[in-house]
C-alpha positions as CSV (number, residue, x, y, z in Angstrom):
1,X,39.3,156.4,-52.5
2,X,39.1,154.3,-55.5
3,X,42.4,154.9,-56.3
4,X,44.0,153.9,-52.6
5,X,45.4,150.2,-52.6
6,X,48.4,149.2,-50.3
7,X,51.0,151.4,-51.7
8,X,52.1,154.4,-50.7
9,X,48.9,153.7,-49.6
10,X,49.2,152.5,-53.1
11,X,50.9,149.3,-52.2
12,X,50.5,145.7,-53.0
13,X,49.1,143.8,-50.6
14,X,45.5,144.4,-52.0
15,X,43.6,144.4,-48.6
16,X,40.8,147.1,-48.8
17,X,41.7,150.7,-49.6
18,X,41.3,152.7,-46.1
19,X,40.7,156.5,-45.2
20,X,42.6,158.8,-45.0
21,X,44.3,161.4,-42.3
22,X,44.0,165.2,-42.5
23,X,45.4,167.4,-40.1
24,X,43.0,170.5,-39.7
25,X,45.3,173.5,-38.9
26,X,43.8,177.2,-38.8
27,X,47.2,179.9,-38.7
28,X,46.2,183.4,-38.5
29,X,49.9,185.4,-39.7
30,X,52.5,183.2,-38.7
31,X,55.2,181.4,-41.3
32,X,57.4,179.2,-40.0
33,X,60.3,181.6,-39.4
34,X,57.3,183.5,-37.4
35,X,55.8,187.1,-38.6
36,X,56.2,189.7,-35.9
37,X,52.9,190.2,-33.9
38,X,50.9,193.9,-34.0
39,X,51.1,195.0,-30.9
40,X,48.1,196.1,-29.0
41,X,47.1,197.5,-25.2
42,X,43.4,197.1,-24.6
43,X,40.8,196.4,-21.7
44,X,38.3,194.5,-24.1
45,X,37.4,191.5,-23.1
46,X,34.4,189.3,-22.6
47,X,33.0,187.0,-19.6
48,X,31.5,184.1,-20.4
49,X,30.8,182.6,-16.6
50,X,31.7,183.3,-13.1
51,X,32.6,180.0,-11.2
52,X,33.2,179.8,-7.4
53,X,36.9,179.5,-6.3
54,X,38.2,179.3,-2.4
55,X,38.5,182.5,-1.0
56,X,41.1,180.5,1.2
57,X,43.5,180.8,-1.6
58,X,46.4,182.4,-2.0
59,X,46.8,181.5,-5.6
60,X,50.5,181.3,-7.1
61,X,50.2,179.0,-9.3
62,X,47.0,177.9,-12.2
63,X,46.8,175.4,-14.7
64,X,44.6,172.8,-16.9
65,X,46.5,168.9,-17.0
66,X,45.0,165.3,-16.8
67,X,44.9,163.0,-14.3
68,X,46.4,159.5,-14.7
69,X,42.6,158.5,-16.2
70,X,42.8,160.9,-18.8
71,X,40.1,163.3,-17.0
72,X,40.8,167.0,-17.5
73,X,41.4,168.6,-14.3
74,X,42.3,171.8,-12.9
75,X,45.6,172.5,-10.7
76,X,46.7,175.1,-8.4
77,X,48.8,176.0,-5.8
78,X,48.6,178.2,-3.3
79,X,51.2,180.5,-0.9
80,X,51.5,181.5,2.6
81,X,54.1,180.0,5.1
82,X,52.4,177.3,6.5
83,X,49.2,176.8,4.5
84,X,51.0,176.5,1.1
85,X,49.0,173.7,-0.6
86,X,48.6,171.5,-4.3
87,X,45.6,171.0,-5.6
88,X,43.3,169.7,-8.3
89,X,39.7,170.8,-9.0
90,X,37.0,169.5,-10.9
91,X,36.7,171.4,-13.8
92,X,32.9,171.2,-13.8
93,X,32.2,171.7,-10.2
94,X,35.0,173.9,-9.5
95,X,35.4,171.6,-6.3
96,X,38.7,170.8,-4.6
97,X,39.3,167.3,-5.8
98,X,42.2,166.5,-3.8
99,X,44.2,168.9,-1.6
100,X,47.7,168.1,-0.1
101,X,50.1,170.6,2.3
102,X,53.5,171.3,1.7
103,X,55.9,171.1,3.8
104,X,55.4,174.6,6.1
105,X,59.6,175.3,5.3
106,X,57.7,176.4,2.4
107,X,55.8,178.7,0.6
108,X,54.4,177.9,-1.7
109,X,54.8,179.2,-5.5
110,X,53.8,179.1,-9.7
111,X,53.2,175.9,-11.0
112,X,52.4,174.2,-14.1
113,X,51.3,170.7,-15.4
114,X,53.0,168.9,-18.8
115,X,53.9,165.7,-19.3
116,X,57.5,164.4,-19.1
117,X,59.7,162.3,-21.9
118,X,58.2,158.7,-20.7
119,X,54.7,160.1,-21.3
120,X,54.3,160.3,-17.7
121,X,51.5,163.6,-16.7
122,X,53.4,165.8,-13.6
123,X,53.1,168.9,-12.1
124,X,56.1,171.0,-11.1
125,X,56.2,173.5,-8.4
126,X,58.4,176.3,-7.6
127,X,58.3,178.0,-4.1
128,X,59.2,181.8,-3.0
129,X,62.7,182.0,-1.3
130,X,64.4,178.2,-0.6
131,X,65.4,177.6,-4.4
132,X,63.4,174.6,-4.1
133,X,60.8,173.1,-6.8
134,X,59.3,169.9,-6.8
135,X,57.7,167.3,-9.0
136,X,54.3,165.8,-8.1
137,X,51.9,163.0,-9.5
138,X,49.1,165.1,-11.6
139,X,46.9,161.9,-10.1
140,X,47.7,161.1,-6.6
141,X,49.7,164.6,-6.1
142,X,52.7,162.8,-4.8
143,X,55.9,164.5,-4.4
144,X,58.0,162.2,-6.9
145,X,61.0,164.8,-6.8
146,X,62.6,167.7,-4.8
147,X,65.3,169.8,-7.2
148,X,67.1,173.3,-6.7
149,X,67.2,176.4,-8.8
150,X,68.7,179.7,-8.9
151,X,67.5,182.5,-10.8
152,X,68.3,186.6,-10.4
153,X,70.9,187.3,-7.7
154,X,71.2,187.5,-4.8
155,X,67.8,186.0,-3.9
156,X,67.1,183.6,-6.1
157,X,63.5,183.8,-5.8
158,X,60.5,181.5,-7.7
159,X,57.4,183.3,-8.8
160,X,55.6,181.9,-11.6
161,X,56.0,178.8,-14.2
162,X,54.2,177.8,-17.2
163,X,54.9,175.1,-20.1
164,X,55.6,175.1,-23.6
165,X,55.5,171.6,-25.1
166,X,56.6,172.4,-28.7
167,X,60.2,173.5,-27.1
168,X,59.8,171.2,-23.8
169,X,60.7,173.8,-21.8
170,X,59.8,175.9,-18.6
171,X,59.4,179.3,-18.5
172,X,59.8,181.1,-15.2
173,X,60.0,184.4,-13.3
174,X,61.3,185.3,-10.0
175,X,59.5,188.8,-9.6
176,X,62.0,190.4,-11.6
177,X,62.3,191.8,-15.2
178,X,64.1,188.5,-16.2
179,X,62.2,185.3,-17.8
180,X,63.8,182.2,-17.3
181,X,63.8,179.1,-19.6
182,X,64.1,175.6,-18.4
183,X,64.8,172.3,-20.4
184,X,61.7,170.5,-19.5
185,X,64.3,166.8,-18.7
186,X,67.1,168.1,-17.2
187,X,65.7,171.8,-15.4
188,X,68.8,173.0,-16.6
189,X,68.5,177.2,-17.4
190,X,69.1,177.3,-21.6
191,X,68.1,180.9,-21.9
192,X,67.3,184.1,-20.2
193,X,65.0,187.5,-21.4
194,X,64.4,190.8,-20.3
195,X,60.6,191.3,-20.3
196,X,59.8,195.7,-22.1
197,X,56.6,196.7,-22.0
198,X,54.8,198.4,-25.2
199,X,56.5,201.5,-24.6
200,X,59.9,200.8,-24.1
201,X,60.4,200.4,-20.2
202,X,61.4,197.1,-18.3
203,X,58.8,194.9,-16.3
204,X,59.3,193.3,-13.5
205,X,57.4,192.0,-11.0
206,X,56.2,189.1,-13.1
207,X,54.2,186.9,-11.4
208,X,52.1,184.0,-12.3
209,X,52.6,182.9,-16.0
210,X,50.6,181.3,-18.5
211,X,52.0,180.2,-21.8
212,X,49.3,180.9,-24.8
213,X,49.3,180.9,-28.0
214,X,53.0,181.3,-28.5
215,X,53.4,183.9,-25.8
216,X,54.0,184.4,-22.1
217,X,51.5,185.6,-20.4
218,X,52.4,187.4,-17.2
219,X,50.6,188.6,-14.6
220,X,51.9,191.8,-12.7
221,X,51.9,192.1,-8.6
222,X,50.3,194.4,-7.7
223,X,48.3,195.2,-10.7
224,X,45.2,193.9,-12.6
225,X,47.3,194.3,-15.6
226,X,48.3,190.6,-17.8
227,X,50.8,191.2,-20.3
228,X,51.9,188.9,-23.4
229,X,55.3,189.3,-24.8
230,X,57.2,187.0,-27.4
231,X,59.8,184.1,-25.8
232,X,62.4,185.3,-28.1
233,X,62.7,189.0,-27.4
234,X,61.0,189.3,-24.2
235,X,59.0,192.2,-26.2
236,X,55.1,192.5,-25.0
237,X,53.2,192.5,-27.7
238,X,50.0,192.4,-26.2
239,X,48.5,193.9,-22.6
240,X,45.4,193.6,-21.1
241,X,43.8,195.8,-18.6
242,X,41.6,194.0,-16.2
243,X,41.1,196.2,-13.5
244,X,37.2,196.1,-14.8
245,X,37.0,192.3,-14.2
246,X,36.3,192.7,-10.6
247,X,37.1,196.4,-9.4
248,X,39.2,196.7,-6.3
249,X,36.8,199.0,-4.8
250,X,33.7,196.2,-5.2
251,X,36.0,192.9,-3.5
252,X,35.2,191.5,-1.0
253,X,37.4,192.3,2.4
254,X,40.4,190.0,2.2
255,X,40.5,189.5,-1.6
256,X,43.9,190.5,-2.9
257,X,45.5,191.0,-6.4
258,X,44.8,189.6,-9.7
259,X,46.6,185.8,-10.1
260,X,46.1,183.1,-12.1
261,X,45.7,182.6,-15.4
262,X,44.7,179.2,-17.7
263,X,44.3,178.6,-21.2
264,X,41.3,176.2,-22.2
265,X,40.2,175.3,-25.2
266,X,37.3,178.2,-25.0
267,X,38.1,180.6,-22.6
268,X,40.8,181.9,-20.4
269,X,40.2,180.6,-16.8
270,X,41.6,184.0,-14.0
271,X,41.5,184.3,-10.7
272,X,43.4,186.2,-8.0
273,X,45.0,185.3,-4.5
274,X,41.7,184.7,-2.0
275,X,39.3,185.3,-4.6
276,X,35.7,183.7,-3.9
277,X,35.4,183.4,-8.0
278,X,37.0,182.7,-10.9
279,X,36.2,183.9,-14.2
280,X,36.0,182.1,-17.7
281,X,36.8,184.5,-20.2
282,X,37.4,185.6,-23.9
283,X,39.8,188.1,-25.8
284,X,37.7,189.0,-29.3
285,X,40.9,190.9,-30.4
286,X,43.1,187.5,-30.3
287,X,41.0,185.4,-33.0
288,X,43.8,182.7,-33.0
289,X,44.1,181.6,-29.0
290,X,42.4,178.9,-29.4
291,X,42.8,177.6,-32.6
292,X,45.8,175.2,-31.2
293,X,43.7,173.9,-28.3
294,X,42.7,170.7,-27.7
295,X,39.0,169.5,-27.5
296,X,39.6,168.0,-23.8
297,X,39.8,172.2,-22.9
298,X,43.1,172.1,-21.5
299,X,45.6,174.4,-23.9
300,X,48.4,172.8,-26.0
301,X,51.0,174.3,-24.3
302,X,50.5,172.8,-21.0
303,X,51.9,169.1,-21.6
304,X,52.7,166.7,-24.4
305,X,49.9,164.7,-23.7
306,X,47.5,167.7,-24.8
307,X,46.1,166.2,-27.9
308,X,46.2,168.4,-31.4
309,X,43.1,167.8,-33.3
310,X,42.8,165.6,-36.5
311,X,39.9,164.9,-38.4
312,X,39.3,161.5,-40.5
313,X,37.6,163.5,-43.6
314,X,35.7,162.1,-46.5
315,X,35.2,165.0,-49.5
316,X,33.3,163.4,-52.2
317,X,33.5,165.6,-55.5
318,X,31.4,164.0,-58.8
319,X,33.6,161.1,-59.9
320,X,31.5,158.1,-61.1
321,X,33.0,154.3,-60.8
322,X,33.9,154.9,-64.5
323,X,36.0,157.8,-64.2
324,X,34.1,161.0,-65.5
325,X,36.1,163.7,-65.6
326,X,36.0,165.7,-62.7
327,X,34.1,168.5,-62.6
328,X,36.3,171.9,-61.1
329,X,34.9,172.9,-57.3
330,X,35.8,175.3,-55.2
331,X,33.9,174.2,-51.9
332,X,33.7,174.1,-48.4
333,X,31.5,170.8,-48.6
334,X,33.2,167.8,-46.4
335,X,31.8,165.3,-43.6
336,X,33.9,164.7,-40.1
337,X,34.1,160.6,-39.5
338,X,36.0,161.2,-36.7
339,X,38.0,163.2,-34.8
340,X,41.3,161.8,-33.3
341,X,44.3,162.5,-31.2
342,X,47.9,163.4,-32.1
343,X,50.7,164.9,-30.4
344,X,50.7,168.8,-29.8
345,X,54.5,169.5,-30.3
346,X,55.0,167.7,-33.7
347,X,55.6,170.6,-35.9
348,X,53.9,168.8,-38.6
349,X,55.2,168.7,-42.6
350,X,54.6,165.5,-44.1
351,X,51.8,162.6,-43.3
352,X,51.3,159.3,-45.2
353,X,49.8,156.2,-44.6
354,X,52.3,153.2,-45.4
355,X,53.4,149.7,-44.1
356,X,55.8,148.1,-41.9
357,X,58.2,145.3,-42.6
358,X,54.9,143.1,-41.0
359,X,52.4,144.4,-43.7
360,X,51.0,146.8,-40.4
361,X,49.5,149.7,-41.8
362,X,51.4,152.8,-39.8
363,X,51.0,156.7,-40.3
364,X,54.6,157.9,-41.2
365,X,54.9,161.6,-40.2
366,X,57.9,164.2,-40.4
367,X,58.2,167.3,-38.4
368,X,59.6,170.5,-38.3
369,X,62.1,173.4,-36.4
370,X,65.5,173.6,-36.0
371,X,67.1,170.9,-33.3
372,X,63.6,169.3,-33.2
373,X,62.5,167.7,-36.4
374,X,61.3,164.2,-36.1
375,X,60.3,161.2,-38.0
376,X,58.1,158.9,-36.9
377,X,56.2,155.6,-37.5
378,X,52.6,156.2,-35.7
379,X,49.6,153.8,-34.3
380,X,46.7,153.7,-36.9
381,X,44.0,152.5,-34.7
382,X,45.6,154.5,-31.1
383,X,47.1,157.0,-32.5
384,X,50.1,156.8,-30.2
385,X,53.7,157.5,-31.8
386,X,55.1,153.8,-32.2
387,X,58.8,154.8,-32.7
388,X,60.3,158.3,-33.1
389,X,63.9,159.4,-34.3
390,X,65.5,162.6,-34.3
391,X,66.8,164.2,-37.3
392,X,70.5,165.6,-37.7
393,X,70.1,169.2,-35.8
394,X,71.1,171.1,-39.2
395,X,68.1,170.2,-40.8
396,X,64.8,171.5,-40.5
397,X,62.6,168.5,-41.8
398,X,60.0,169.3,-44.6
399,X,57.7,167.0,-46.4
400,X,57.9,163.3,-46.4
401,X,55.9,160.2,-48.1
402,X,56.1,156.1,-48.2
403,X,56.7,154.6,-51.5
404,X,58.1,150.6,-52.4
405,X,61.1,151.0,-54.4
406,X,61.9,148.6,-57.7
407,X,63.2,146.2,-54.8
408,X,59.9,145.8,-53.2
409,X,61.1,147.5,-50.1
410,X,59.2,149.8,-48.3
411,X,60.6,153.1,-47.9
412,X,60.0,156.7,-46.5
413,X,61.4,159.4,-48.3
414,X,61.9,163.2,-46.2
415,X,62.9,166.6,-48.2
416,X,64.3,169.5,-46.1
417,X,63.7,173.1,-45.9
418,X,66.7,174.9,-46.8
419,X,70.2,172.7,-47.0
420,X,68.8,171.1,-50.5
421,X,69.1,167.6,-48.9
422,X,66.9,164.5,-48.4
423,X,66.8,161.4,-46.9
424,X,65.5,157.6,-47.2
425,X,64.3,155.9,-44.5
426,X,63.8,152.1,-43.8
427,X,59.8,152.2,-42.9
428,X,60.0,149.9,-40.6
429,X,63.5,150.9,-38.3
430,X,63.1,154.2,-39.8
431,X,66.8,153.8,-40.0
432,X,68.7,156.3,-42.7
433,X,69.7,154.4,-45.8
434,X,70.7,157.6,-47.8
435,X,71.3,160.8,-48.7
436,X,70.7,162.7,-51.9
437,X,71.0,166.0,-53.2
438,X,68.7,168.3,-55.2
439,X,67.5,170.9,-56.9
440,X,64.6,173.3,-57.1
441,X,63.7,177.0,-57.5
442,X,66.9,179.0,-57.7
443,X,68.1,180.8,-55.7
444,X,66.9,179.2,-52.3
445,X,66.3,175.5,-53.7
446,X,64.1,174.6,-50.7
């Protein structure tokens, strides 16, 4: 860090020179456009703990959140005209927290924490045959909002939900082969899919869904079977067989199907509707589920407010105050300061450290994906996103780094991926002040 001054974070000011950010991201076979999955049917997996559950509960819907404290919590909801409840459990106990009845018009249905645009944490609920969801408190559980749905004619049934925060959307089923996707603001229905098994034939009967490592995960009525298939195509690309779990013939009397599924940051969390247990559990053939979950052990996918994980690194490498030459290294020799938060959908490409108009050190940070790349001015010391603007829709943002022109105004500069076109931002407003062209390695230019 000799080298760092307060400009780009080599600028002017000549305060002390500061550390430095690095996101730690681990990708097993996935470029941006996405590389098509290998398929695979098993029944390996692994337990790591059986925890106690109420056998009282008819589970539809299973899902790690946070409370309004920050404390990771479980949440389910449960079925049955007339005893249809929310709920949230203590994830180290496995004890009902809080429990609150729905209204008995209702039964109960899937449901899913996230967190909504004004940062807010929810839980949304879909129930069996009214077309009716609501919107609860993940804290207090109270019903903030009643809304209607429809999905697959003529009844219109809700089975499952489950979250993915890098699109802000809701995936749901209604029992049959048909996936529906929700815009997470507006619950309007962008998209639909037809779910195919491995070999060809449709699915239905999709029941409680858990979103995971960029796939759906779907449990099946009626079966012990949880299958995986991509958003896109509504292809499975991987199914599990977990009859072995806890065999039928070894339940207890009363204890129906397979049901509920949660990602953590170290195991899968299952149940099924009036199970006495839950399971914690592993898949050894799916070496990157957890690699984007956070360290609070509540997955990514379920809410914007599930942290990523950055490290503050320090790799020291041989260089003397003089400046010896540096001696070549491969190595996998570094030191953690500290670990920190950052936002779970930014699709990140480029991070610098930089100033504001003020002389405020900021993080400036640009992110990627078609209709959703972002630039953004963020909170050294909380982390939180200060001030975020979306880029044009037909550009994917790419790289991105803070300079101080010949002016001595401080500036952010953004490439893109594949329309040969960049950008200059104000670092302060992070308003646009131009546009330029430009050139690289023919033929794509990127």
């Amino acid at each position: 860090f000799a080298s760092s001054s307060k400009d780009g974070v080599a600028l002017d000011n000549g305060d002390e020179a500061k550390d430095l950010l690095a996101i730690v991201s681990v990708e097993e076979g996935a470029s941006e456009e996405g590389e098509q999955l290998q398929a695979a049917s098993t029944d390996t997996f692994s337990v790591i703990e059986q925890v106690d559950h109420d056998a009282s509960s008819f589970t539809q819907g299973l899902s790690y959140g946070y409370d309004n404290d920050g404390k990771l919590c479980i949440y389910e909801t449960t079925g049955l005209w007339g005893k249809s409840k929310v709920r949230r459990i203590d994830p180290d106990t496995f004890a009902v927290i809080k429990s609150v009845d729905i209204d008995s018009a209702y039964f109960g249905e899937g449901s899913t924490f996230y967190t909504d645009a004004d940062g807010n944490r929810r839980l949304i609920e879909i129930t069996w045959k009214k077309q009716t969801g609501f919107v609860y408190d993940a804290d207090t559980l109270e019903q903030l909002r009643e809304f209607s749905y429809t999905t697959t004619a003529p009844g219109h049934e809700g089975w499952g939900i489950t979250y993915d925060a890098s699109a802000q959307e809701f995936i749901v089923s209604d029992g049959s082969a048909n996936l529906y996707f929700w815009d997470r603001d507006t619950l309007a229905e962008k998209r639909s899919v037809k779910v195919t098994r491995l070999d060809g034939r449709e699915q239905d009967q999709l029941n409680e869904l858990e979103y995971m490592d960029g796939l759906v995960c779907c449990n099946i009525w009626y079966s012990d079977d949880i299958i995986c298939v991509e958003p896109e195509s509504g292809n499975s690309v991987r199914e599990y067989d977990m009859s072995s779990l806890w065999p039928v013939d070894e339940r207890n009397a009363g204890a129906d199907v397979l049901n509920g599924i949660a990602l953590g940051t170290d195991h899968v969390l299952i149940t099924g509707k009036l199970w006495d247990r839950m399971y914690k559990v592993d898949f050894p053939n799916w070496p990157t589920l957890f690699a984007s979950s956070s360290k609070d052990g509540v997955a990514l996918d379920n809410g914007d407010e599930a942290k990523d994980l950055l490290a503050i690194v320090s790799v020291e490498e041989g260089a003397s105050e003089e400046g010896e030459q540096l001696q070549a290294a491969s190595t996998d020799t570094f030191s953690v300061i500290e670990q920190v938060d950052h936002d779970a959908s930014s699709f990140t490409q480029g991070l610098s450290y930089g100033y504001d108009n003020d002389g405020k050190l900021c993080i400036y940070e640009t992110t990627g994906l078609w209709g959703k790349s972002k630039v953004r001015r963020i909170d050294p010391d909380t982390f939180a996103v200060i001030k975020s603007v979306d880029i044009d829709s037909a550009y994917f943002g790419e790289g991105s780094t803070f300079y101080t022109d010949a002016d001595g105004n401080r500036r952010l500069i953004e490439i893109t991926w594949k329309k040969q076109t960049g950008f200059v931002y104000d670092a302060d407003t992070l308003e646009q002040l131009r546009e330029f062209s430009y050139t690289t390695t023919a033929p794509g230019h990127e």
